[in-house]
C-alpha positions in Angstrom: 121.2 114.4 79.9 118.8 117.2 80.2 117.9 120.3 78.6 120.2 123.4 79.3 117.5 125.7 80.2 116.5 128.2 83.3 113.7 127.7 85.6 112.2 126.6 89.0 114.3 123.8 90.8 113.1 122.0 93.9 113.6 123.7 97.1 116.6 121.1 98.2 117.6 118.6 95.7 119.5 120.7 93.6 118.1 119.0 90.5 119.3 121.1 87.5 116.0 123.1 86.1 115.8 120.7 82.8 115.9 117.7 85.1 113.3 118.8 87.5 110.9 120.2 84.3 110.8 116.2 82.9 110.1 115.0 86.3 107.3 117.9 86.9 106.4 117.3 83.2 105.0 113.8 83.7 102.3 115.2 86.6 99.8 114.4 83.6 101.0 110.8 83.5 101.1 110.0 87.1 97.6 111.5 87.0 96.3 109.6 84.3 97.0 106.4 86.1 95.1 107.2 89.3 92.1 104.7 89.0 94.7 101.6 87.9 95.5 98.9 89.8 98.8 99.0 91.4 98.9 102.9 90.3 99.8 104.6 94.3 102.8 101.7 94.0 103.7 103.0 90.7 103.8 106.6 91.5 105.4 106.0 95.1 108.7 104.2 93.3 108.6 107.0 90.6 108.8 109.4 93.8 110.9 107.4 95.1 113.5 106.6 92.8 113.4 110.3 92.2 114.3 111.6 95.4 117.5 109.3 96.0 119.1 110.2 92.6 119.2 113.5 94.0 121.0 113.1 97.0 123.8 115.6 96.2 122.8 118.3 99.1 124.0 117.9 102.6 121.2 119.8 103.6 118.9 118.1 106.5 115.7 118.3 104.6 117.4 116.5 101.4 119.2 113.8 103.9 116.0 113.4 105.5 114.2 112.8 102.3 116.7 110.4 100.4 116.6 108.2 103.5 112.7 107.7 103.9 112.2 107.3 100.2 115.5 104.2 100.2 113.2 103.0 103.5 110.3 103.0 101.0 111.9 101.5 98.4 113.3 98.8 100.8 109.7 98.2 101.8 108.0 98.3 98.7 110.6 95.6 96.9 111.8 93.8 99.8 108.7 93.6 101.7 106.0 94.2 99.2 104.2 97.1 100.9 102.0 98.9 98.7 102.0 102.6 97.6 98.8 103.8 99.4 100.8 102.4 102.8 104.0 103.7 102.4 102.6 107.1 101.5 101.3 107.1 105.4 104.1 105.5 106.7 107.0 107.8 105.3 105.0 110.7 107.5 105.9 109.2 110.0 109.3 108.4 109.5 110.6 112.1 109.1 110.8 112.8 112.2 114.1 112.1 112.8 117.5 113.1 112.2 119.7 110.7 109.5 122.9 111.5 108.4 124.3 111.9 104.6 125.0 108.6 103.3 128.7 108.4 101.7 129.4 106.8 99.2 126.4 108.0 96.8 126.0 106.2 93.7 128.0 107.6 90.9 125.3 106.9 88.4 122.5 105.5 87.9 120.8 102.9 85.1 117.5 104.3 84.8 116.6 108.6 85.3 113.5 110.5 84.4 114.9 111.5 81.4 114.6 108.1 80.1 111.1 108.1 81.5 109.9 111.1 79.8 111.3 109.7 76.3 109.1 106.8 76.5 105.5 106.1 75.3 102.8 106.0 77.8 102.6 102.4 77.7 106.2 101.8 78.3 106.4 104.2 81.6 105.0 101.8 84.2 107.5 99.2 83.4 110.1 101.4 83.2 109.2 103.4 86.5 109.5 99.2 88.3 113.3 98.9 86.2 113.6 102.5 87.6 112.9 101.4 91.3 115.0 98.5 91.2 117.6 100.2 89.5 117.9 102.9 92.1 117.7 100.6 95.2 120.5 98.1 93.6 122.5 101.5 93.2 122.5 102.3 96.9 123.5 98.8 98.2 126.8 100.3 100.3 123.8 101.3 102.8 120.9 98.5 102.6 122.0 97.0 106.1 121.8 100.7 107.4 119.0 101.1 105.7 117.1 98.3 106.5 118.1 98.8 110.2 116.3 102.3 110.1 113.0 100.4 108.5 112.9 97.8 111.1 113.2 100.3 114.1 110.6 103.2 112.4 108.2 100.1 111.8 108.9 98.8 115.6 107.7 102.7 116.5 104.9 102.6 114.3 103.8 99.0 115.4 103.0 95.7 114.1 101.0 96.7 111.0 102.6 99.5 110.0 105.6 96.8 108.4 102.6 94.1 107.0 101.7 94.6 103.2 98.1 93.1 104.3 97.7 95.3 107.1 94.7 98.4 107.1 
């Protein structure tokens, strides 16, 4: 699905080097939507959506990361909390220890490299299939999911969990 080639990798999840070049390779996109509306939301479930299709490594720091960005997804499309929260609130969600969720999804509808071979103005639609697409994948663990958002929004308190909130 990706090019065959050498190169940097992220530091722990083990995304071949062609995969993580088209996902580093759309930093000029991301950047280009930075003063449009809904554009931290955008870029959050790109994150997002990123991060949990490479949940392959057992490693803490990978574990850690593909549950707070399924907690973001959960709050994002179940709960409608923006980008520019969720960015503040994942800080404070890796704090913890979670476990390696079993089973992962086998595949997934929607990946970067489909992202990367669209137009510009195709990508922010596609990014939103992309987020649904990758929370509908994981939906052995939504209850444990879901469970780990309601208690790291209980820590945080009351406005922490509301998409109005400051």
């Amino acid at each position: 699905m990706v090019p065959d080639a050498p190169g940097p990798i992220h530091a722990y999840m083990h995304a071949a080097p062609g995969c993580w070049a088209l996902y580093c390779g759309l930093e000029d996109w991301k950047a280009s939507l930075a003063a449009g509306h809904g554009a931290p939301t955008l870029i959050q479930h790109l994150v997002d959506s990123y991060a949990v299709q490479h949940a392959a490594n057992p490693d803490r720091r990978n574990r850690q990361s593909v549950a707070v960005h399924l907690m973001s997804l959960c709050a994002s499309l179940e709960q409608g909390i923006p980008g520019t929260r969720l960015r503040r609130m994942i800080g404070t969600w890796t704090g913890r220890e979670y476990p390696l969720l079993v089973p992962r999804p086998g595949a997934y509808q929607l990946t970067v490299r489909d992202l990367a071979d669209a137009p510009g103005q195709d990508r922010p639609g596609l990014v939103a299939d992309m987020a649904r697409a990758a929370w509908t994948a994981w939906s052995a663990h939504h209850d444990q999911i879901r469970a780990w958002l309601a208690a790291a929004t209980a820590r945080t308190g009351p406005r922490a969990g509301r998409a109005g909130g400051r």
